[in-house]
TORKOL-4160 file (C-alpha; in steps of 0.2 Angstrom, whole numbers, padded with zeros to 4 digits, m for minus):
396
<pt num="1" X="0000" Y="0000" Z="0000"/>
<pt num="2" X="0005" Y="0016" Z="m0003"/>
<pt num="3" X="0015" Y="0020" Z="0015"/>
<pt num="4" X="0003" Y="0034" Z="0023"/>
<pt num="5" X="m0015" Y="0030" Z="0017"/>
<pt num="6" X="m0024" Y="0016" Z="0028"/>
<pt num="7" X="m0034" Y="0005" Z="0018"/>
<pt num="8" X="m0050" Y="0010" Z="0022"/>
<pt num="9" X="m0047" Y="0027" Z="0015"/>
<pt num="10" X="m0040" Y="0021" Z="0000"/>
<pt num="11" X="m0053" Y="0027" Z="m0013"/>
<pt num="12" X="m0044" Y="0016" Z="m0029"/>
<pt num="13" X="m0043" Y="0030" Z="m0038"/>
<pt num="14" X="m0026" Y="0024" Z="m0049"/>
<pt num="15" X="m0017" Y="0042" Z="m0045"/>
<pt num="16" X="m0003" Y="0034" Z="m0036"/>
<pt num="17" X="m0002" Y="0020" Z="m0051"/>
<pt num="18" X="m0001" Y="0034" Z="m0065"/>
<pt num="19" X="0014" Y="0046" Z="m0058"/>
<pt num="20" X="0025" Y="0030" Z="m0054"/>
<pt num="21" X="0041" Y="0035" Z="m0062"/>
<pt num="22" X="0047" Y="0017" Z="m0058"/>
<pt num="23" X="0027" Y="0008" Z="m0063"/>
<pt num="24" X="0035" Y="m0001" Z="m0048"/>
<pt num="25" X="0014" Y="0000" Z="m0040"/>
<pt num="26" X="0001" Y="m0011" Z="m0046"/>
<pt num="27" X="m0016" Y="m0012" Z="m0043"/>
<pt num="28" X="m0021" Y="m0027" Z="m0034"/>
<pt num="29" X="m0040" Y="m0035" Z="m0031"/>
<pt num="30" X="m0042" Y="m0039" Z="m0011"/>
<pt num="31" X="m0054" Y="m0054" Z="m0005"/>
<pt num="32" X="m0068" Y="m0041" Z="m0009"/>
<pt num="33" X="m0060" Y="m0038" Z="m0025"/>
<pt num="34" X="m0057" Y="m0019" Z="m0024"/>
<pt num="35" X="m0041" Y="m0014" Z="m0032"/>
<pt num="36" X="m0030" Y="m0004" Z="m0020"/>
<pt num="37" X="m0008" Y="0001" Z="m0025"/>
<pt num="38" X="0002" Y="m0014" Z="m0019"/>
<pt num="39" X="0021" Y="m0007" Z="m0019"/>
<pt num="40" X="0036" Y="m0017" Z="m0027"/>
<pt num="41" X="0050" Y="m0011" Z="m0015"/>
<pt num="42" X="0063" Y="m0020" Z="m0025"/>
<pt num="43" X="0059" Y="m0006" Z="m0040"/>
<pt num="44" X="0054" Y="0010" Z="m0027"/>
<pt num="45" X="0066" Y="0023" Z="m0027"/>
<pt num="46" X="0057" Y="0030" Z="m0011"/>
<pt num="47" X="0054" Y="0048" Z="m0023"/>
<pt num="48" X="0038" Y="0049" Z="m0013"/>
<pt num="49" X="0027" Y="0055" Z="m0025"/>
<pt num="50" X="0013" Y="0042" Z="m0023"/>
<pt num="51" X="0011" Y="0049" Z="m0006"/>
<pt num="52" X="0012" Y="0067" Z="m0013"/>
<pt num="53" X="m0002" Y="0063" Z="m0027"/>
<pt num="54" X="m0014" Y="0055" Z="m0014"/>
<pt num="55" X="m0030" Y="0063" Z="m0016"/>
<pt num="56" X="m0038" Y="0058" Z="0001"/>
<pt num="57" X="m0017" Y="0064" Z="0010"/>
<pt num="58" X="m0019" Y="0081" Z="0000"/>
<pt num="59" X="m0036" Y="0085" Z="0002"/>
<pt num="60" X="m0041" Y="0099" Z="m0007"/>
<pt num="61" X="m0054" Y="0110" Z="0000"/>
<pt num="62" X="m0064" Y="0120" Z="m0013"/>
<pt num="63" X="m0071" Y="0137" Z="m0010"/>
<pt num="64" X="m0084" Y="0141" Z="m0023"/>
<pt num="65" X="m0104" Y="0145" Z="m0025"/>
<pt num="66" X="m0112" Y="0133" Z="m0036"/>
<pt num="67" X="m0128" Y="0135" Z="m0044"/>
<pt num="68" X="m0141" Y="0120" Z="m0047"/>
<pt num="69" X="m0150" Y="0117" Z="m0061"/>
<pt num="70" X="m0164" Y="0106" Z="m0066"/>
<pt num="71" X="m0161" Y="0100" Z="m0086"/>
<pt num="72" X="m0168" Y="0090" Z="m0100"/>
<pt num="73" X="m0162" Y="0087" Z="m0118"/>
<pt num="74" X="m0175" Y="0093" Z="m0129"/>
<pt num="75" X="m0169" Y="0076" Z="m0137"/>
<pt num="76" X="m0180" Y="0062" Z="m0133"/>
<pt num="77" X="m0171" Y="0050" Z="m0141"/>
<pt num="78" X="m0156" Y="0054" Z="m0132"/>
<pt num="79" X="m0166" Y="0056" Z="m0114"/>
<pt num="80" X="m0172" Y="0040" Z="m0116"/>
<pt num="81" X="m0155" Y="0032" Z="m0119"/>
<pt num="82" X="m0147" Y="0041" Z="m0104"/>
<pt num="83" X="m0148" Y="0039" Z="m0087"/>
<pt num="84" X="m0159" Y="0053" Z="m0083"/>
<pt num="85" X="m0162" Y="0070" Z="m0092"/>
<pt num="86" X="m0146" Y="0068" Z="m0106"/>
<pt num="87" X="m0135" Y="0080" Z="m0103"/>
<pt num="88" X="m0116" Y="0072" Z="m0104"/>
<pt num="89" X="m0122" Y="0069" Z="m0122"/>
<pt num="90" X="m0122" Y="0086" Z="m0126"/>
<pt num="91" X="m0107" Y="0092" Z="m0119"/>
<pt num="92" X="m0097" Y="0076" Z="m0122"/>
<pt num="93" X="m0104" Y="0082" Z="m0142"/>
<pt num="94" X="m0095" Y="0099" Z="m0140"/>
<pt num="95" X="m0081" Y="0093" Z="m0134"/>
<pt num="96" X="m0078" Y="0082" Z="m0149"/>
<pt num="97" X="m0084" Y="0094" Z="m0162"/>
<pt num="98" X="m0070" Y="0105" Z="m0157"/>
<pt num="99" X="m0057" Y="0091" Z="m0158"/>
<pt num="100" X="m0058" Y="0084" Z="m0143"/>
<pt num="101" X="m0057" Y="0066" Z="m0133"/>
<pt num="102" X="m0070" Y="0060" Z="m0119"/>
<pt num="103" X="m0065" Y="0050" Z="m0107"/>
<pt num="104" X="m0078" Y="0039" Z="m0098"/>
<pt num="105" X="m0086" Y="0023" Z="m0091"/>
<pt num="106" X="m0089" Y="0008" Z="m0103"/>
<pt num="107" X="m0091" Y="m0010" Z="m0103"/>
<pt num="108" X="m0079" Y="m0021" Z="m0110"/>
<pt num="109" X="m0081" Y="m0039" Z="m0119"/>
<pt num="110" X="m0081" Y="m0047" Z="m0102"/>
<pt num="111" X="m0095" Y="m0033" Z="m0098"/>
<pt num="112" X="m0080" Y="m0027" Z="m0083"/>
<pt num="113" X="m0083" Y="m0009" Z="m0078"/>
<pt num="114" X="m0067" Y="0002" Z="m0086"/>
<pt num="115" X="m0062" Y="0018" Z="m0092"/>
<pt num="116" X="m0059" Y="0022" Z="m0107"/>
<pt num="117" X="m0059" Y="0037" Z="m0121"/>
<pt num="118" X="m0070" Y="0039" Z="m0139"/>
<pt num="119" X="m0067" Y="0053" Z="m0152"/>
<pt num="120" X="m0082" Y="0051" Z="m0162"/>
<pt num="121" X="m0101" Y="0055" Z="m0157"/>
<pt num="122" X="m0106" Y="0037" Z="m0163"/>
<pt num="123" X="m0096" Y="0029" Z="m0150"/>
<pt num="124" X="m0104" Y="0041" Z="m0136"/>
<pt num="125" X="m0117" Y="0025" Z="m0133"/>
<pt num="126" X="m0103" Y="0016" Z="m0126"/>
<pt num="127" X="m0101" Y="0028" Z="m0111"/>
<pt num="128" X="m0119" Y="0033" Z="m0110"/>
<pt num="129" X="m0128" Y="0027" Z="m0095"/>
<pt num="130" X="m0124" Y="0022" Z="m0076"/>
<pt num="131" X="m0115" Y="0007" Z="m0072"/>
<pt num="132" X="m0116" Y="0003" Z="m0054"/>
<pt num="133" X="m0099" Y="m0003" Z="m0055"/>
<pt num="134" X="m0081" Y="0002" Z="m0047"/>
<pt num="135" X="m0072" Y="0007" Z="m0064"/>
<pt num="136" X="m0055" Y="0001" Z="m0070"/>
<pt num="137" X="m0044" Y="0018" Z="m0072"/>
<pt num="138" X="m0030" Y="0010" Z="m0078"/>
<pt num="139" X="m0019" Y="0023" Z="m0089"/>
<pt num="140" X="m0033" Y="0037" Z="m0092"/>
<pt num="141" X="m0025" Y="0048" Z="m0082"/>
<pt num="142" X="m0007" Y="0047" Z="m0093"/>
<pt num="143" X="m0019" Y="0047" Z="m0109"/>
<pt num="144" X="m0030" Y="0060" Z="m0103"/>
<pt num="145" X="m0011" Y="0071" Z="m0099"/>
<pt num="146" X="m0003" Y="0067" Z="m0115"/>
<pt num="147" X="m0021" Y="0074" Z="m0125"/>
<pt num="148" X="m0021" Y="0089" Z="m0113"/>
<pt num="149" X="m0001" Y="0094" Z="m0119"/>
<pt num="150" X="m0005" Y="0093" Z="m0137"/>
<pt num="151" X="m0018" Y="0106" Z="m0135"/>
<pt num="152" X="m0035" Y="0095" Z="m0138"/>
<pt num="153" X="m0048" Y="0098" Z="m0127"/>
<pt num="154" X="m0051" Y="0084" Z="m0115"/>
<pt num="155" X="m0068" Y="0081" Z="m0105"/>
<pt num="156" X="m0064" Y="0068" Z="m0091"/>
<pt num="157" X="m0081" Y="0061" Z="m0082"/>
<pt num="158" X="m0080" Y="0050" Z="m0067"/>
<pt num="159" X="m0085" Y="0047" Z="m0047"/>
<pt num="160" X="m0078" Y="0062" Z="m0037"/>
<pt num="161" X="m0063" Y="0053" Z="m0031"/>
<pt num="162" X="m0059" Y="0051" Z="m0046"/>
<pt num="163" X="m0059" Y="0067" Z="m0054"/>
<pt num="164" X="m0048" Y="0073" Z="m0035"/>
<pt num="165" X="m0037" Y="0057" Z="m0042"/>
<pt num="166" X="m0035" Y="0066" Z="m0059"/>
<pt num="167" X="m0034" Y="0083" Z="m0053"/>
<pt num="168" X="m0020" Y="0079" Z="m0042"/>
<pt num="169" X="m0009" Y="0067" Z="m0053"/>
<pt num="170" X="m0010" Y="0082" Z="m0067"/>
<pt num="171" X="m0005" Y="0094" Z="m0053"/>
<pt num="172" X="m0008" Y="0110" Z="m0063"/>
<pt num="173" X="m0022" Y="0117" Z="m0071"/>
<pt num="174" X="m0027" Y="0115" Z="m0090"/>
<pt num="175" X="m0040" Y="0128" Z="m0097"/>
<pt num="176" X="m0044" Y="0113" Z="m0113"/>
<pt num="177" X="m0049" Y="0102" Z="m0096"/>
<pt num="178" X="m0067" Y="0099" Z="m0092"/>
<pt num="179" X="m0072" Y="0085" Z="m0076"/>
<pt num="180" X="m0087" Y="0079" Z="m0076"/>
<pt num="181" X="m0092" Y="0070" Z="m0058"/>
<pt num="182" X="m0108" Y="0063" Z="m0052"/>
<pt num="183" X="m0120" Y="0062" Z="m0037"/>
<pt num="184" X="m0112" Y="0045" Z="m0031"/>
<pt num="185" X="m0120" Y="0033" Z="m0019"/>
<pt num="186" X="m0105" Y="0021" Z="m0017"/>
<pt num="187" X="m0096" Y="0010" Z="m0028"/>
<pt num="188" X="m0100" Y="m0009" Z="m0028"/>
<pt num="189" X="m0090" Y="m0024" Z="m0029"/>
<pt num="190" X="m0082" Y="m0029" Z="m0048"/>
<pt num="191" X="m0082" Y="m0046" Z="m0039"/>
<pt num="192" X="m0099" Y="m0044" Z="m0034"/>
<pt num="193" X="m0105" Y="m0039" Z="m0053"/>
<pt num="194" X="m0095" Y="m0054" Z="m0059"/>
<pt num="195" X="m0103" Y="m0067" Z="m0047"/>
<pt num="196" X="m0121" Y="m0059" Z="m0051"/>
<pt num="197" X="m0116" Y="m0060" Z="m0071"/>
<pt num="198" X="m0113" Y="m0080" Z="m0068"/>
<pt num="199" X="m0128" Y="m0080" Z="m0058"/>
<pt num="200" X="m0139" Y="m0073" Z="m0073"/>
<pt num="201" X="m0130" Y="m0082" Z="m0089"/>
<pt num="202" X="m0132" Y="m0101" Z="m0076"/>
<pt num="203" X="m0151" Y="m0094" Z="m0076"/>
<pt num="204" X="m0153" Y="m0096" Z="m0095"/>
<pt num="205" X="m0138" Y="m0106" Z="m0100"/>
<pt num="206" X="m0133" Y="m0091" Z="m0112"/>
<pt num="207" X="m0119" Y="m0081" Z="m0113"/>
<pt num="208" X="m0123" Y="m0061" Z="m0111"/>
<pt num="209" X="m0123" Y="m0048" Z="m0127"/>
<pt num="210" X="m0130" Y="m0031" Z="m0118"/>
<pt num="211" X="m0132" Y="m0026" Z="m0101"/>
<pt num="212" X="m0141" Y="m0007" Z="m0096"/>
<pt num="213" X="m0143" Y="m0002" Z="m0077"/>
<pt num="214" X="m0156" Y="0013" Z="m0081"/>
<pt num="215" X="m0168" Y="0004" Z="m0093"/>
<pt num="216" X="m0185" Y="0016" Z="m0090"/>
<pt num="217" X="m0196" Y="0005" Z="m0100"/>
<pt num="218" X="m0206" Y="0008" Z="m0082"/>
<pt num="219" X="m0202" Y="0021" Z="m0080"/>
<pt num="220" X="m0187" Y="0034" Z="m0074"/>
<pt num="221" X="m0192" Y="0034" Z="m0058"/>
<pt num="222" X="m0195" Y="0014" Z="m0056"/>
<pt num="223" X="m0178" Y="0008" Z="m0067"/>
<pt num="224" X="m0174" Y="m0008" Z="m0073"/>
<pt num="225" X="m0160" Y="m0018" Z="m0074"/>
<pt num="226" X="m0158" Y="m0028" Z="m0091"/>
<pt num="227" X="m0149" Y="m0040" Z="m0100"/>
<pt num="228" X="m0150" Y="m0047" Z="m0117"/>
<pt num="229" X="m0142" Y="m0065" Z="m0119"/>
<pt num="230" X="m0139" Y="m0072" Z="m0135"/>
<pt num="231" X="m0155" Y="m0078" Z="m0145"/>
<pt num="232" X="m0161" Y="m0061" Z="m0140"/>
<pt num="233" X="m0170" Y="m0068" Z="m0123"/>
<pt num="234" X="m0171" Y="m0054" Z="m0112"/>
<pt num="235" X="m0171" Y="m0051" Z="m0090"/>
<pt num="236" X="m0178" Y="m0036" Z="m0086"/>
<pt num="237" X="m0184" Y="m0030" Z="m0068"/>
<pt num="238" X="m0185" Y="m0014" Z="m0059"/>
<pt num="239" X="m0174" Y="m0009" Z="m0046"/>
<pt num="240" X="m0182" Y="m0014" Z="m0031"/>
<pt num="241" X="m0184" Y="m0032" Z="m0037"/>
<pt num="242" X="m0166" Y="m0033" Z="m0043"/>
<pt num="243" X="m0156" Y="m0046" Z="m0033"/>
<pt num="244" X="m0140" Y="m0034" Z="m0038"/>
<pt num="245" X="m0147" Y="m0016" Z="m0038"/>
<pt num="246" X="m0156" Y="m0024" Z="m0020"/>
<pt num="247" X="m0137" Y="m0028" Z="m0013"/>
<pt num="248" X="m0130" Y="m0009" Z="m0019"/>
<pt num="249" X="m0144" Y="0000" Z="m0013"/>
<pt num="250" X="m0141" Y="m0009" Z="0004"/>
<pt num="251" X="m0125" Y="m0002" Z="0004"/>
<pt num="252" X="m0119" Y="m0020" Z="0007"/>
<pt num="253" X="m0107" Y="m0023" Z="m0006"/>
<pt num="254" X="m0099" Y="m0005" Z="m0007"/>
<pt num="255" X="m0080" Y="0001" Z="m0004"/>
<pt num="256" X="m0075" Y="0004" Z="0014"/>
<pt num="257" X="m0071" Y="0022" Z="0009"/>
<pt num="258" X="m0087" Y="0024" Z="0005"/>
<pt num="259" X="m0096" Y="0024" Z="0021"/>
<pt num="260" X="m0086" Y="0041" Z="0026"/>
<pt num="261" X="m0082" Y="0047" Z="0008"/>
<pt num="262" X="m0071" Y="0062" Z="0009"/>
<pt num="263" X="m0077" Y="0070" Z="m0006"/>
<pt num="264" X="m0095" Y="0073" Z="0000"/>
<pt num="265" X="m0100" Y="0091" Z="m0001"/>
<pt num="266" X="m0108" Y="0104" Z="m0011"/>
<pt num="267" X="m0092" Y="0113" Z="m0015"/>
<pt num="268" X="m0084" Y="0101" Z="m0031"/>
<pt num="269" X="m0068" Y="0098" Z="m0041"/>
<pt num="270" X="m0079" Y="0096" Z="m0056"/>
<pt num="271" X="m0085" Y="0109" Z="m0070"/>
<pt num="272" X="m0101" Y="0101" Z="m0069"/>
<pt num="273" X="m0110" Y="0090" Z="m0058"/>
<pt num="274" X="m0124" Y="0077" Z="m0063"/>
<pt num="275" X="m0135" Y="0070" Z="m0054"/>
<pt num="276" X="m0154" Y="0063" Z="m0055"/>
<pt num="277" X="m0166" Y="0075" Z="m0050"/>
<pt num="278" X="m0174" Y="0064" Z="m0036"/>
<pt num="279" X="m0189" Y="0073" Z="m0029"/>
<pt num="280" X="m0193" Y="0085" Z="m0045"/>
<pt num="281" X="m0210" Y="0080" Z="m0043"/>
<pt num="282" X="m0211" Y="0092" Z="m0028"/>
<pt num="283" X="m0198" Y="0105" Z="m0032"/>
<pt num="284" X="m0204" Y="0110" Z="m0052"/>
<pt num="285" X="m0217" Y="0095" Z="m0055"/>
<pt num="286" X="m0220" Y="0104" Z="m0073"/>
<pt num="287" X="m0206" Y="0096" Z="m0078"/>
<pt num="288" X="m0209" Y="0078" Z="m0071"/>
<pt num="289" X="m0215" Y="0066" Z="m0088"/>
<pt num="290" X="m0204" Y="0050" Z="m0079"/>
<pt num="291" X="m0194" Y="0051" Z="m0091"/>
<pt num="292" X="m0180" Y="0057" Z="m0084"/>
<pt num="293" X="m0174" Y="0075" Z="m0077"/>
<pt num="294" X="m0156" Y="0079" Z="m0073"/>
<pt num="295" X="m0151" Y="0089" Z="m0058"/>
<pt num="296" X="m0133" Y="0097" Z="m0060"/>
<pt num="297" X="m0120" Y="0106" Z="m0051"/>
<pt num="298" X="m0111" Y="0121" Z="m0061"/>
<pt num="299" X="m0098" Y="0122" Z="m0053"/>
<pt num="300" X="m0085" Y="0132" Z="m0061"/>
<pt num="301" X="m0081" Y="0148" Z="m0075"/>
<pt num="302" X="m0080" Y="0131" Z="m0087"/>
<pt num="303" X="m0093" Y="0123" Z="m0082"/>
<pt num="304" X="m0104" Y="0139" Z="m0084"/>
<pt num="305" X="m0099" Y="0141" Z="m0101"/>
<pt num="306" X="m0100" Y="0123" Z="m0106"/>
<pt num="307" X="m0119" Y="0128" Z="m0102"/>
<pt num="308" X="m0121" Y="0142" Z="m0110"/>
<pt num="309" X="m0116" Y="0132" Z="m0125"/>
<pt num="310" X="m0130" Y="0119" Z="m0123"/>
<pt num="311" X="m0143" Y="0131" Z="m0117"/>
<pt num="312" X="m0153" Y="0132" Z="m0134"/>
<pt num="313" X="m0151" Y="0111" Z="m0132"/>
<pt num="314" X="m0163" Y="0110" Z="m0116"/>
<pt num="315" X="m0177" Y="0114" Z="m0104"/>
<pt num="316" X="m0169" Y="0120" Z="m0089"/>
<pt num="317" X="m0172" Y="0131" Z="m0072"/>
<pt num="318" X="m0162" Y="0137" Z="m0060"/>
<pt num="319" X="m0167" Y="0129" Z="m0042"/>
<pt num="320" X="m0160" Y="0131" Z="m0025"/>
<pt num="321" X="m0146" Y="0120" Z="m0021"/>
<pt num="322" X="m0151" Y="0115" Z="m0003"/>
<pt num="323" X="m0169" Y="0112" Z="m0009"/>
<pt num="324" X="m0164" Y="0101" Z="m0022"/>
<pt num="325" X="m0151" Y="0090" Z="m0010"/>
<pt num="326" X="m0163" Y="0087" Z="0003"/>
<pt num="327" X="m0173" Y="0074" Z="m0010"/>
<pt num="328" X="m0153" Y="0068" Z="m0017"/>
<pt num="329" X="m0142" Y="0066" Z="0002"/>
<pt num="330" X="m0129" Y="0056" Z="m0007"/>
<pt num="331" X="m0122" Y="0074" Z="m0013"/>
<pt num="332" X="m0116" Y="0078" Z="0003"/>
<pt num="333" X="m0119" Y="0064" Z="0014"/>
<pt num="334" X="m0110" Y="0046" Z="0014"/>
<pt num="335" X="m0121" Y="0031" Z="0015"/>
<pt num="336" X="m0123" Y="0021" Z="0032"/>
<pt num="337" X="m0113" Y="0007" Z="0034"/>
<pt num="338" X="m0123" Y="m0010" Z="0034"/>
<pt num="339" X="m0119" Y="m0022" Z="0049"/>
<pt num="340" X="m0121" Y="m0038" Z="0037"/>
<pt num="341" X="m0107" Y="m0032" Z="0025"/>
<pt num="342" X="m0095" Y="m0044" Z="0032"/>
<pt num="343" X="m0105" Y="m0060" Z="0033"/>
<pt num="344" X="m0110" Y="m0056" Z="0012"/>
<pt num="345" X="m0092" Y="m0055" Z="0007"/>
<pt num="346" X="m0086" Y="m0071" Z="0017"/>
<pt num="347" X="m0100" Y="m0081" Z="0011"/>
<pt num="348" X="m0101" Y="m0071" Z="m0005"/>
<pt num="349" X="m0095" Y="m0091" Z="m0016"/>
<pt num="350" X="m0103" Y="m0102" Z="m0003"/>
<pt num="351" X="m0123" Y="m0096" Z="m0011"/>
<pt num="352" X="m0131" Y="m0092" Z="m0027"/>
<pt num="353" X="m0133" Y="m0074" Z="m0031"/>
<pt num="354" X="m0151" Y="m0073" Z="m0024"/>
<pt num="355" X="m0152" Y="m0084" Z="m0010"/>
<pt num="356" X="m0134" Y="m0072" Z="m0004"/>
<pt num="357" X="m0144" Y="m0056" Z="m0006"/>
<pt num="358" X="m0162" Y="m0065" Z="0001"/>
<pt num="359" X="m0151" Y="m0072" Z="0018"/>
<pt num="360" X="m0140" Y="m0053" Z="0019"/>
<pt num="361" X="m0153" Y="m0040" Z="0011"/>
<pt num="362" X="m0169" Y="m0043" Z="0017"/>
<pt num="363" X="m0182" Y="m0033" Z="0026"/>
<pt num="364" X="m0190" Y="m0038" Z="0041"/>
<pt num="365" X="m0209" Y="m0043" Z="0037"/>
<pt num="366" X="m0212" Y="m0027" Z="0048"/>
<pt num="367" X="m0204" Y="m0016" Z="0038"/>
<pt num="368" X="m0211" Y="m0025" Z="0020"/>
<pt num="369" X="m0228" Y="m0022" Z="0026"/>
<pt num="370" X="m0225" Y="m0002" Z="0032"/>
<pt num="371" X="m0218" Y="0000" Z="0013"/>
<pt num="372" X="m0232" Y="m0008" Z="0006"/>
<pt num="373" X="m0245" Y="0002" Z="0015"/>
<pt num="374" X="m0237" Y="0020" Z="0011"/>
<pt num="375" X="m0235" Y="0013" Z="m0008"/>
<pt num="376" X="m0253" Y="0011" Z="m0009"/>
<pt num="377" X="m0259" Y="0025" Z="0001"/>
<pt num="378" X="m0247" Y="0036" Z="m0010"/>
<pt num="379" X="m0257" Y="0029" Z="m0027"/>
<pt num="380" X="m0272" Y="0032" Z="m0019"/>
<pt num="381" X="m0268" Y="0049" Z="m0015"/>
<pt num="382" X="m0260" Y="0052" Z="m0031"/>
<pt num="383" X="m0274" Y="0043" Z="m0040"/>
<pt num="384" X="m0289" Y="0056" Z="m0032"/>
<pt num="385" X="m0278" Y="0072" Z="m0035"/>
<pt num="386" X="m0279" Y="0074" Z="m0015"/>
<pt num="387" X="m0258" Y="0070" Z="m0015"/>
<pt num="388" X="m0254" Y="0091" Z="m0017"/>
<pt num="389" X="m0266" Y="0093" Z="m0003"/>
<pt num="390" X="m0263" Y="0081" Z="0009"/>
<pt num="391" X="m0243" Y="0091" Z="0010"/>
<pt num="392" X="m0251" Y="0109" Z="0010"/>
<pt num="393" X="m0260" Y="0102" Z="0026"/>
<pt num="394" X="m0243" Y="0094" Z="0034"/>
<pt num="395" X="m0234" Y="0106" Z="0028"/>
<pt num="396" X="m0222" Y="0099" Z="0018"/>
């Protein structure tokens, strides 16, 4: 490990990998299978600079006002492909129209979660959409450096940690750099996301050609996970039924540094934050179709003018920031730490995928039935119009 970082705090953000003069640091999956800089002390020359490149040792504390921003792409072709309300389309498009490279999360063959970058709009669909996945960074930060010298523009887009990772490896400032980060709740296992992949081809005894993780054939708000085996025989259910997107949003299967993130806050790294616009349907419920609204963080003079060039692109309103946060705490708040995550890991090859999540992930019957009855309460109100008036009368 790099010497002054405890494991727990290490984010895998590859930055001490990338400025290795020596490439004497390798990333190394744990028992989990989270990748963390395992030092070859025959090759060190003890320069230091993996310590000094550490995002999480050298934390940078950003003084800025960000403004929050409720958008959708006039696009509905693109919306419907995208995670929410399209907008990484649009500015990745600008960036390669002026020359540029995007560098962003794709799958690869074996459907693994890496970085990578395109050049061409046509390879955008590669990057488009969320993958609940830890990514591989691998090089990006050395390729993403070698673009930025010769002058292209370079739009990088990743969790926050790793933009902190990017940002402190390049250690100087480049105006033909723009960062993209997201609102992220934690990043899951690869390990996990390999064992559920086994668990779904042994279901069908096919071999997988697509997977999505936002499908919003039910809807935006009610997502589905789908995969498309070969023979075209599809899975597709919505996140709450999920046996994978169960086990993530139990926060059972996450990174340690997750559960006390250091790059929680309001104030960003990034030009431009993206989020979904969880609770739209009280803060500006005219533009709430279910299809999908993006809330996003401008954060910087680069990220306002990246804006200001998609403007004539999407339906937008500026919202308050706070507002907006309280329906999305994942911006500024690190998720709780589940007291089964150990026994799901040591017993993560000793089930199948969905007895492992039915054994570590379920709710009480108590709790089931709570659910239940304020679901169908909700429609009800929803249903008679009465829902806007029951929360004038509570107040809320």
């Amino acid at each position: 490990m790099v010497k002054m970082i405890n494991k727990k705090d290490c984010t895998g953000c590859h930055a001490c990998y990338n400025i290795c003069p020596q490439n004497c640091i390798s990333m190394q999956s744990d028992n989990e299978g989270f990748r963390y800089p395992i030092i070859d002390m025959d090759k060190c020359i003890d320069c230091g600079l993996c310590d000094r490149v550490c995002p999480v040792l050298n934390l940078e504390k950003i003084q800025n006002k960000p403004h929050a921003y409720a958008c959708i792409n006039k696009d509905e072709t693109i919306r419907i492909k995208s995670s929410s309300g399209g907008i990484f389309t649009l500015v990745a498009e600008i960036v390669i129209d002026n020359g540029g490279v995007v560098f962003g999360v794709g799958f690869n063959e074996n459907f693994e979660v890496e970085h990578r970058y395109i050049e061409t709009k046509e390879e955008l669909e590669k990057l488009r959409g969320s993958k609940y996945v830890q990514s591989r960074i691998g090089d990006t930060f050395k390729q993403a450096k070698t673009f930025l010298r010769q002058g292209r523009k370079v739009l990088f887009t990743g969790t926050p940690c790793q933009i902190g990772g990017l940002k402190s490896y390049l250690g100087q400032i480049y105006d033909n750099l723009i960062c993209i980060d997201i609102v992220c709740h934690g990043v899951p296992s690869p390990d996990v996301w390999h064992k559920y992949i086994e668990y779904r081809e042994e279901k069908v005894g096919l071999p997988t050609q697509r997977i999505a993780f936002r499908s919003k054939n039910e809807g935006w708000k009610r997502f589905s996970v789908s995969f498309l085996f070969k023979n075209n025989i599809e899975y597709q259910k919505t996140l709450d039924k999920d046996y994978f997107m169960k086990a993530f949003l139990k926060n059972i299967c996450l990174r340690p540094s997750c559960y006390e993130c250091n790059f929680k806050s309001l104030n960003r790294q990034s030009d431009i934050t993206l989020a979904d616009f969880w609770g739209i349907w009280n803060v500006l419920p005219e533009m709430d179709d279910d299809k999908g609204t993006s809330l996003i963080f401008v954060n910087s003079d680069i990220g306002k003018s990246m804006i200001k060039q998609i403007r004539h692109k999407i339906i937008y309103k500026e919202v308050n920031i706070e507002e907006a946060v309280k329906y999305n705490s994942a911006a500024i708040k690190s998720v709780a730490y589940n007291t089964k995550r150990v026994d799901f890991f040591n017993h993560l090859n000793d089930y199948s995928f969905d007895r492992l999540v039915m054994k570590y992930c379920s709710d009480k019957l108590l709790i089931r039935l709570k659910r239940k009855v304020k679901f169908i309460v909700r429609v009800i109100l929803i249903k008679t119009g009465l829902l806007r008036i029951a929360k004038v009368i509570l107040g809320k």
